[in-house]
N, C-alpha and C positions, 0 to 999 in steps of 0.2 A: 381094377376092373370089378362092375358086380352087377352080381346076375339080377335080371326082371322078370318079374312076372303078373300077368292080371289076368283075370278074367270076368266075363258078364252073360248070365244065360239071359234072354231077351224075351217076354211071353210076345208074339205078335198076332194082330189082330188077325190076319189075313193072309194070303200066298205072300212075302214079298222075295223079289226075285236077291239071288246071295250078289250080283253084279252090284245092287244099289247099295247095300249094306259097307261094299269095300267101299264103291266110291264116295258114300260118306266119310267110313272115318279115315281114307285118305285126306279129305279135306279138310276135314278139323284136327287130323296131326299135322299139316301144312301150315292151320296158325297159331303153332307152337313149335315146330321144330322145321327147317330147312331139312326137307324129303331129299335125297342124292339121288335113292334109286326104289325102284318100287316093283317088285317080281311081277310075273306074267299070271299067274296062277290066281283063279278065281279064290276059290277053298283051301288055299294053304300059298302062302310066299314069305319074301324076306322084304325087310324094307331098309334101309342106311338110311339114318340120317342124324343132323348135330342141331343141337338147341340151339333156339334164337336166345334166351335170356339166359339160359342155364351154359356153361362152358364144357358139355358133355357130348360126344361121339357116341351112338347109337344102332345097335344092330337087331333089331326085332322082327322074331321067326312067327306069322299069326296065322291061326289056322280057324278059318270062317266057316263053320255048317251051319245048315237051315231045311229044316223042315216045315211042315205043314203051321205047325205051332207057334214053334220055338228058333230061336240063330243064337250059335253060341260062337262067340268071339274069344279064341284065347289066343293071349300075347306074352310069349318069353323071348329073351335075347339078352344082351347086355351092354351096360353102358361104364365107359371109360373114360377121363379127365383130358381135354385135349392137350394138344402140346404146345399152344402157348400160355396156357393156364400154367404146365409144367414147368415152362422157361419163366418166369412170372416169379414163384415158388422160390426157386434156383437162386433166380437173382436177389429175392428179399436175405435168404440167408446169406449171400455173398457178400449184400450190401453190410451185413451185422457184421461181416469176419473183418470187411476192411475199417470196418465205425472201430472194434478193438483193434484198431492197430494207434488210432490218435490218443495221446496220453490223454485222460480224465472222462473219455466217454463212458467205457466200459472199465471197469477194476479188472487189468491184466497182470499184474504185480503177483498176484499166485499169495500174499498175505491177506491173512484174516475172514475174508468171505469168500463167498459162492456165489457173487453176482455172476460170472459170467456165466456160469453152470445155469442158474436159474432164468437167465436172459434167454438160452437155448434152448431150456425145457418148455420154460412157456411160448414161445417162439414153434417147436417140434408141437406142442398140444394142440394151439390154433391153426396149423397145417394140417392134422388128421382130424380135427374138427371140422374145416372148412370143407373138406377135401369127401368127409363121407356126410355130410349135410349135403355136399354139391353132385356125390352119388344117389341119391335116394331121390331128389326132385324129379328126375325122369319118371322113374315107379308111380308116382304121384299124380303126374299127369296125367298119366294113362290110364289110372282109374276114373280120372275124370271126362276124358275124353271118353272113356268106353261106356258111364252112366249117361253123357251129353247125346250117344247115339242109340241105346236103350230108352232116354226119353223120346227121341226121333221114333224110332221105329217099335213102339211101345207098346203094348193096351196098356 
């Protein structure tokens, strides 16, 4: 799991009411993430939801003011690997335990080298690589999506 956060102060030309501002960026997180659930609360709610392209579960707490001015949109929660991303994972290194079990794939004879040792390691590296690359896209988005609705409702 790892935590998010963004935020965006927004100069705005004129009154605009805090109602539009959510239902903007509800709808430009709709086309990036499958919304589950979306709080009731103008100025502060929670939203679920899990990435269309990214394989991440999502929980963000946002809390919208606005005044005369200014709307300041901030977004923390956090996001988690789903669980067939998990089962996925699982299976690749299963699949590695049963590849050493056929003589000549893997060197299991315990002489001379460290291949299987190294097969794991870099096999374990590409997992927490993949795994906190595949955390942080969400963060990502969100700055985007929250500059997409500051150029919306702009000076």
């Amino acid at each position: 799991m790892k935590h998010i956060e963004s935020s965006k102060l927004i100069n705005l030309p004129g009154t605009v009411e805090t109602a539009a501002i959510k239902y903007s960026l509800v709808e430009r997180m709709r086309n990036v993430f499958h919304i589950e659930t979306v709080g009731e609360g103008v100025e502060s709610f929670t939203m679920a939801a899990t990435g269309k392209d990214i394989p991440c579960h999502c929980l963000f707490n946002v809390l919208l003011k606005t005044d005369g001015r200014y709307a300041r949109l901030i977004i923390d929660g956090s996001a988690e690997i789903s669980a067939p991303t998990k089962i996925l994972y699982t299976l690749g290194v299963l699949a590695l335990l049963v590849l050493g079990l056929f003589p000549g794939t893997i060197n299991t004879t315990g002489k001379g080298s460290a291949v299987d040792l190294m097969v794991f390691l870099f096999l374990g590296m590409f997992i927490l690589y993949d795994v906190n690359r595949k955390l942080s896209e969400p963060e990502q988005l969100l700055d985007r999506i929250l500059r997409a609705v500051a150029t919306e409702f702009g000076a």
